[in-house]
C-alpha positions, -999 to +999 in steps of 0.1 A: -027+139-017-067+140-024-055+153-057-036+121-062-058+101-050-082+114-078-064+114-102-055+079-096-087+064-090-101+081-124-076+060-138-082+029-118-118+033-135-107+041-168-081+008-169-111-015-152-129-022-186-126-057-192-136-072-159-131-105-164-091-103-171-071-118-148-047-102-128-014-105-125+003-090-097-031-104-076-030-142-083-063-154-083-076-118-091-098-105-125-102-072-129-138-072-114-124-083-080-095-058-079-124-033-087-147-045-056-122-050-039-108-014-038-148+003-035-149-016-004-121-006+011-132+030+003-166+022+017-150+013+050-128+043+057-154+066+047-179+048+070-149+053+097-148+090+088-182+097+086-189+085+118-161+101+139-154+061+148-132+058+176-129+016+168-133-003+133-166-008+122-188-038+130-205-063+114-185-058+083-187-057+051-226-054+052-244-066+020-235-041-011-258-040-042-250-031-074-251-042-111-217-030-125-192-030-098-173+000-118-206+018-109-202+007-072-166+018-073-173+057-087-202+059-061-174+051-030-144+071-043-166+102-051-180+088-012-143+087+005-130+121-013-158+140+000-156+120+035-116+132+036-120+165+020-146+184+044-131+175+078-095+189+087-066+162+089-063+162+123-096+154+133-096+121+154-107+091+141-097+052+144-070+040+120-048+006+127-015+028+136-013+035+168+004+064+169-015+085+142-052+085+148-061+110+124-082+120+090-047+126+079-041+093+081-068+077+060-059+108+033-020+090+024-034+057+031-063+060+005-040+082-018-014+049-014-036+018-017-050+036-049-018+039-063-010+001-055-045-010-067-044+011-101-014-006-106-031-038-103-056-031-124-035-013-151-014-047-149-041-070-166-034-047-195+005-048-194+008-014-184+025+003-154+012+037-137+038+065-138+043+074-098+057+108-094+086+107-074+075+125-045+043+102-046+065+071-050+086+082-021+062+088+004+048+052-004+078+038+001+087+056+038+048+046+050+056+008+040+090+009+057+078+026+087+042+019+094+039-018+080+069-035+079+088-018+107+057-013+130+066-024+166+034-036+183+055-065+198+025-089+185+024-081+146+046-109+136+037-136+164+042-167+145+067-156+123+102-145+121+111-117+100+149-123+099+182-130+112+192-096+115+200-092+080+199-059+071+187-043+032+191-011+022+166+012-002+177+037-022+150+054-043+153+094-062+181+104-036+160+090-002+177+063+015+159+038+038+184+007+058+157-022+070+170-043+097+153-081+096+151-088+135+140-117+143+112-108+164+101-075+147+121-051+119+133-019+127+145+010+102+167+043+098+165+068+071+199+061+058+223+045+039+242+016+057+276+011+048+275-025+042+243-043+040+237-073+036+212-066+000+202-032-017+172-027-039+176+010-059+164+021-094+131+047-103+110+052-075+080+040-089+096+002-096+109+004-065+077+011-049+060-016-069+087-041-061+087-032-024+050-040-025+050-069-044+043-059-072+071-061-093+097-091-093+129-079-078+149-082-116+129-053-127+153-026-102+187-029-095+185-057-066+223-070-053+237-085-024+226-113+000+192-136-020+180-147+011+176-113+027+161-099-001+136-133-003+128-127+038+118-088+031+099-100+003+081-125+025+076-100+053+059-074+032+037-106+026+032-109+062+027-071+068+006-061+043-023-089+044 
């Protein structure tokens, strides 16, 4: 995963040369902001890390200097590598799942958010990163489970997921069945029998697609439109 989440922001870095393009999977978004936006991120978990943090960091962001943010963004993912590589992965520290509270943690959620933020990036150029399967996989089981399924009975106050519809994910032979609850989703690693929608296709669209990032057209989606337009919303919802 550090591997990955090298490789992948070298090529975040490499794809970030006109910074004023706009972006658009990020509406809104050039290339410089996707860029800043990303350092930061790193800036924070490694802060987490560094310090052993047992709760999020306060008074944050604090005021970051730099003259080319591409500078700014080698400086914190040479920062965050070095953070994650020289303490073991289950050395406690504060992440935003419950249940994992771990270096680990931070090392497929870095490795992740770099591949969804290359992507970005690459996307002001009309290109597409090539996931590995496995890579694309594992994105797509922490989405399901840890965002969109979590069930801290106050992550969707406000807003419904579903009805109860029920989509299923099929993605290089892994199968994922998403049920839209109306007060929180829930999951199972497998293939429903008859959902109510199915997205399938390559991994990596799928990934992309799951996160947004994608429309829908670009894998094989089927089935019910609104079901496949409320999991589309609630990845909205989960992921902010």
């Amino acid at each position: 995963m550090l591997a990955q989440l090298s490789s992948d922001g070298r090529a975040l870095r490499v794809a970030a040369a006109e910074l004023d393009r706009p972006v658009p999977t990020c509406p809104g978004w050039t290339v410089r902001d996707a860029v800043a936006h990303t350092a930061t991120l790193y800036a924070h978990k490694s802060t987490i890390i560094e310090g052993s943090l047992d709760a999020p960091p306060t008074d944050w962001p604090p005021q970051f200097s730099y003259d080319d943010v591409r500078d700014f963004f080698d400086e914190q993912l040479h920062r965050l590598i070095e953070a994650l590589r020289t303490r073991a992965p289950d050395t406690r520290v504060w992440t935003w799942y419950e249940p994992d509270q771990t270096v680990g943690f931070w090392v497929r959620r870095m490795m992740q958010e770099t591949v969804i933020h290359r992507a970005d990036v690459e996307s002001a150029s009309a290109r597409r990163p090539n996931v590995p399967d496995e890579v694309a996989v594992d994105g797509i089981d922490e989405l399901v489970e840890r965002m969109l399924c979590d069930d801290d009975p106050g992550y969707y106050e406000g807003y419904s997921p579903g009805q109860g519809q029920r989509v299923a994910v099929q993605a290089a032979g892994h199968n994922w069945t998403i049920t839209l609850g109306e007060s929180v989703a829930s999951f199972a690693r497998d293939a429903a029998a008859d959902p109510d929608a199915t997205l399938s296709g390559d991994a990596d669209a799928v990934l992309l697609a799951l996160w947004n990032r994608l429309p829908y057209s670009e894998v094989d989606a089927s089935g019910d439109d609104s079901a496949l337009a409320a999991l589309r919303s609630l990845v909205a919802v989960a992921t902010q």
